[in-house]
Structures are given as structure tokens and as C-alpha cells.
N, C-alpha and C positions, 0 to 999 in steps of 0.2 A: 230354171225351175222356180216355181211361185214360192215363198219363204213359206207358206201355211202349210203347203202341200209337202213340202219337206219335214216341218216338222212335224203332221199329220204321220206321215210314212215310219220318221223315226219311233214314233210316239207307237203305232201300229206293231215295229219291230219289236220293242224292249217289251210291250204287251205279250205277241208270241211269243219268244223267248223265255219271261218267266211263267205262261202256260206251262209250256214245254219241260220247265225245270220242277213246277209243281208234281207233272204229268209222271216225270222220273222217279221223283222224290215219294209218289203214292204206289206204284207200281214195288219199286224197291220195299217200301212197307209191304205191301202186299205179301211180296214173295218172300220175305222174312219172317212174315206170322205162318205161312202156308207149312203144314205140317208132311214130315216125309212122307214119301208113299211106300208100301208097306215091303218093295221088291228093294229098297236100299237094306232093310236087317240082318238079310243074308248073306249080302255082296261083304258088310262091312264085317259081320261076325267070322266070314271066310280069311278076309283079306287085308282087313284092320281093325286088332282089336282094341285097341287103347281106347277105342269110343267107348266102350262099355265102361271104362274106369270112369268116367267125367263126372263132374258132378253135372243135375239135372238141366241148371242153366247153361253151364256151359255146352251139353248137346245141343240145348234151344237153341245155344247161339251160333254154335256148328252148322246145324241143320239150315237157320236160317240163312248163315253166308253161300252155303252149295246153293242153295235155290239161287242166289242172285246169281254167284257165277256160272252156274249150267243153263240162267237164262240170256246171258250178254256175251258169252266163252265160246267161242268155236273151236270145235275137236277135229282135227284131219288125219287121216291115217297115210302114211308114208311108208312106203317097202311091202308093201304088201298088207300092212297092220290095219285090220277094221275097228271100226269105233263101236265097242259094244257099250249097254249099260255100265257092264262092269269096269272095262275101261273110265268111261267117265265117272265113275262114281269114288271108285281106287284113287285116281286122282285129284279129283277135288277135296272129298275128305284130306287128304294130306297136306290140299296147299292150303284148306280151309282152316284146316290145327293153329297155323300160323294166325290166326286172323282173332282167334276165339280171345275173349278178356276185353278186348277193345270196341270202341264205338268208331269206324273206320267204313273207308269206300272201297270195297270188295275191288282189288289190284285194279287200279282206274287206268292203266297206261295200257294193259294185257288185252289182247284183241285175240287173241290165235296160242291152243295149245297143239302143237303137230306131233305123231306119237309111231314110233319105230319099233319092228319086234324086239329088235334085238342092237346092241352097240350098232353105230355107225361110223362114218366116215364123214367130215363134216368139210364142206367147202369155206364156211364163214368166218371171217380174221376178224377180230377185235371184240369175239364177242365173250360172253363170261359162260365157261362150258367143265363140265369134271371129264377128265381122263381116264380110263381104265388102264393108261401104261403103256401101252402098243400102238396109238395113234389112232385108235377112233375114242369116239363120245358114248357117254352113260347117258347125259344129257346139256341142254345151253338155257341161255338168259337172255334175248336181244332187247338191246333199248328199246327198239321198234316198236315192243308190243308181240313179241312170240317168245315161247317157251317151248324146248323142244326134249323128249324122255323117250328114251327106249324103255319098252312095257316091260321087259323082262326087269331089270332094273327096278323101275317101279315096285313091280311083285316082290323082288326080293328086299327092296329099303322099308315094305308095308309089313313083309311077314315078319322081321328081322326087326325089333323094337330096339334093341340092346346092343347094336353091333356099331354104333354113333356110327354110322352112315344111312342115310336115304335121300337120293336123287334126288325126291320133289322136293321136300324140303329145304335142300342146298341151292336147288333154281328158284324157287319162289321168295326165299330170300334175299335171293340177286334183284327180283321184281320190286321185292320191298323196297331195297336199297336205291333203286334206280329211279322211285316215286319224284324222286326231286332232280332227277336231270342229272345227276354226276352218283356214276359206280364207285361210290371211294369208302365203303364201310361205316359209312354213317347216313342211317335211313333218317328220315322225318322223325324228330325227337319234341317232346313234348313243351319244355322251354329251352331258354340260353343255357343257364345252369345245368341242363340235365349235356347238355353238348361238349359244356369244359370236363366233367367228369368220363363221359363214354370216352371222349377223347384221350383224356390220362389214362385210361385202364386198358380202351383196346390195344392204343399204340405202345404199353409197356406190354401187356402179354404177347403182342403180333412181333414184338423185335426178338422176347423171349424164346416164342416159338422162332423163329427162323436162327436163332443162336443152335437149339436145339439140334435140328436139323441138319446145319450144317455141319454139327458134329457125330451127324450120326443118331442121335439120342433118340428116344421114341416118346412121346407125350401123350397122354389121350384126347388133345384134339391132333385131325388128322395133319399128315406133313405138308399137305397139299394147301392148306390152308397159311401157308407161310410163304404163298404164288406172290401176292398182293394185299391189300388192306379189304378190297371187294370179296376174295376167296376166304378170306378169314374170317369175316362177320358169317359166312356162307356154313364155313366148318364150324364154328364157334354156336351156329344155329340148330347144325344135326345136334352135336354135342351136347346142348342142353336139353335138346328134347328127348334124346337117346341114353344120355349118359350122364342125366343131374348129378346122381349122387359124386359119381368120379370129378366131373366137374368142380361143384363145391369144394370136395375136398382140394382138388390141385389148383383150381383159378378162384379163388373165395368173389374175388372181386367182379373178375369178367361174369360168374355166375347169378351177384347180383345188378348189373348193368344189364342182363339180358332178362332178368326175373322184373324187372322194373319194367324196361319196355315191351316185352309180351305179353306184362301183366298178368300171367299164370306159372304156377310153379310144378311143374313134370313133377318132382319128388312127392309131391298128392297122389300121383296113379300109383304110381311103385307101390306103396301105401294099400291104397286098392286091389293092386294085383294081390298082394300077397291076400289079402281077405279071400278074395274070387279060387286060389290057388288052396287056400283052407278050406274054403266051403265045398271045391270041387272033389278033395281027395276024403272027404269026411261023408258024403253022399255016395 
């Protein structure tokens, strides 16, 4: 091939390419400014209410991560489960909680959320998934790019703010964690330093926890999360957005190493609620 016409071609490709990256990078603006449409207020007043606690920006910033994930997300229904609005809405809200505070690429690895009535049965080894006890799945984490939630589940970890368990949240955490290629409880962190510290904290509470455990003892994060180093950031995730305050009090530490990289603090709604919970019973 003629050397011009090579470098011509290459010179051609790196043009498309950052077209194409502009092309994303405006679209993604787009749909970040684009404001909800008016059938999310009900689904979410129904079926998740902690949005209502947020502060202003932080719906902005809610609102604005669902748009980008319900535009690149594919929903498939499994077992018989259709993909309704509410479906997709239920769950993005939830995995989108995760996301709020940050300036971040709406779970760039995630291609496919697949969504079951009810527990399942799961054929796949090695992948990161919560138990319900009996041998089927609540829900899973694939490296691949899938996340997989029985809807019942879901409903119950959305209605149930206080009970430090909810499925999305414990899979989409896995998603987090997996951003950099290794499931090992330490997601994409901000610098070196912040890595020596997450790493002193989680691994002295993750040994604690599994002390506990083993002896029986019952902690407020869950026992399950004492599986691995992966299941622990997972559990340590419902936990603070379920159960700040307990948290704080028992893991002062792990609770501010998740407060740092979330970048929001749960114990703001609590806050809220009770206002909402005064002004309700006073009307």
C-alpha cells in the first residue's frame, strides 16, 4: 500500500473515531439535561420513595443518570416477566442512587439487565449473585456486562428502605466494583491514598465481620457479606444506604470510606423523612 494512502486512511480513522466520541459525549449531555417525563412521579412515589427526600440537585442528577441508562440498558424479561415502564423505572432509579454525587460514566461495562418474577435457579458459576438460602438467586453481577433481579425482589428491597437489604443495590455494586476488571471489593477509587485507607478499613471490618459469623454473632451488615471481599463492599453498600445511622454507629470507619466514595450521605434523608413524616401526620 502507497505510505500516503496509509497514512491518509489512518488520519481518516482517528477523525471518525473522535467524531464519534464527540457524537456520544453530546448525546449523553443531552440526555442528562432532558427532564423526566411526567409518568416516572407515580411509578417512583409508588415504588421508591427516598427520591422525594433528595435534595434538588441531587434528583437532577438522578433523573439525569436514568435517562442515559434507559437509553444504552437493554431490559429483557425472563420466566415469563415483561418489561413494563415500571419495571424499568423501579430499577434504574435504584441502580441510579448509586451513581448520584459523582461526575461518572453511567456503568460503562453493563449491556443487558435480564429480569425474573420471582427467585430463580441459576445455571452460571463464578458469577457474583445473593442467595435466598435454598438455592436459587434474588439476583447476579456478570463481568460480561448483565445483571440479572427477580422483580419480586426488587419491589420488596424499593418498598423496604430500612431493612439494609435491596437486591439492585447489592448487584449494581458488584457492577461498580467490576468497572476495573477484578471483582475484589475495591471499585475505581479517586487516588493512591484514598486505596491505602479503603484498603485498611474494609479488610479490618471484612475479617471482623467473618469473626463474627463464625461465631454465630449477628452484626448489622449482613452475614453474607462475610462470602468474600466482592460480597462485602456489596453488603457494606445496601447497609449504608439502608441503614446509615446503625452503620455509623457500629463501623464509624467503613461508614466514612463509603461516605467519601458515594459522595452522599443517606443520614440527609432520614433527616427528611422525619420532616415529610411530621408534616404528613399534622395535615
Amino acid at each position: 500500500m502507497n505510505i500516503s494512502l496509509f497514512v491518509a486512511l489512518a488520519v481518516i480513522a482517528v477523525v471518525v473515531s473522535v467524531l464519534l466520541r464527540q457524537g456520544k459525549l453530546r448525546r449523553v449531555r443531552t440526555l442528562r439535561a432532558t427532564p423526566p417525563p411526567e409518568t416516572w412521579q407515580p411509578i417512583l412515589e409508588r415504588n421508591f420513595t427516598v427520591v422525594a427526600r433528595l435534595a434538588e440537585e441531587q434528583r437532577r442528577q438522578l433523573f439525569g443518570y436514568m435517562q442515559v441508562f434507559l437509553d444504552r440498558i437493554r431490559f429483557e424479561g425472563c420466566g415469563g416477566q415483561e418489561i413494563t415502564e415500571e419495571v424499568k423505572i423501579t430499577i434504574t432509579a435504584q441502580a441510579c442512587l448509586l451513581l448520584v454525587g459523582r461526575e461518572q460514566k453511567v456503568y460503562p461495562k453493563l449491556k443487558t439487565v435480564l429480569v425474573y418474577p420471582h427467585t430463580y435457579q441459576s445455571g452460571q458459576r463464578g458469577m457474583f449473585g445473593g442467595d435466598n438460602g435454598q438455592g436459587t438467586r434474588l439476583g447476579e453481577s456478570w463481568g460480561c456486562g448483565v445483571v440479572v433481579l427477580s422483580w419480586n425482589s426488587v419491589l420488596g428491597g424499593a418498598h423496604n428502605l430500612e431493612d439494609g437489604h435491596n437486591v439492585t443495590m447489592h448487584e449494581f455494586a458488584h457492577q461498580l466494583d467490576q468497572v476495573d476488571g477484578a471483582a475484589d471489593g475495591a471499585p475505581i477509587l479517586g487516588s493512591r491514598s484514598a486505596y491505602v485507607s479503603w484498603a485498611k478499613v474494609l479488610s479490618a471490618d471484612y475479617d471482623r465481620l467473618r469473626r463474627e459469623t463464625a461465631r454465630g454473632k449477628r452484626d448489622v451488615l449482613d452475614s453474607y457479606g462475610a462470602t468474600n471481599p466482592g460480597e462485602f463492599f456489596a453488603v457494606a453498600t445496601e447497609t449504608f444506604f439502608e441503614k446509615p445511622r446503625q452503620l455509623q454507629k457500629n463501623h464509624p470507619e467503613l461508614f466514612e470510606e463509603l461516605h467519601a466514595y458515594y459522595k452522599v450521605n443517606p443520614l440527609d434523608w432520614l433527616t427528611v423523612k422525619k420532616h415529610i413524616d411530621a408534616t404528613n401526620k399534622t395535615s
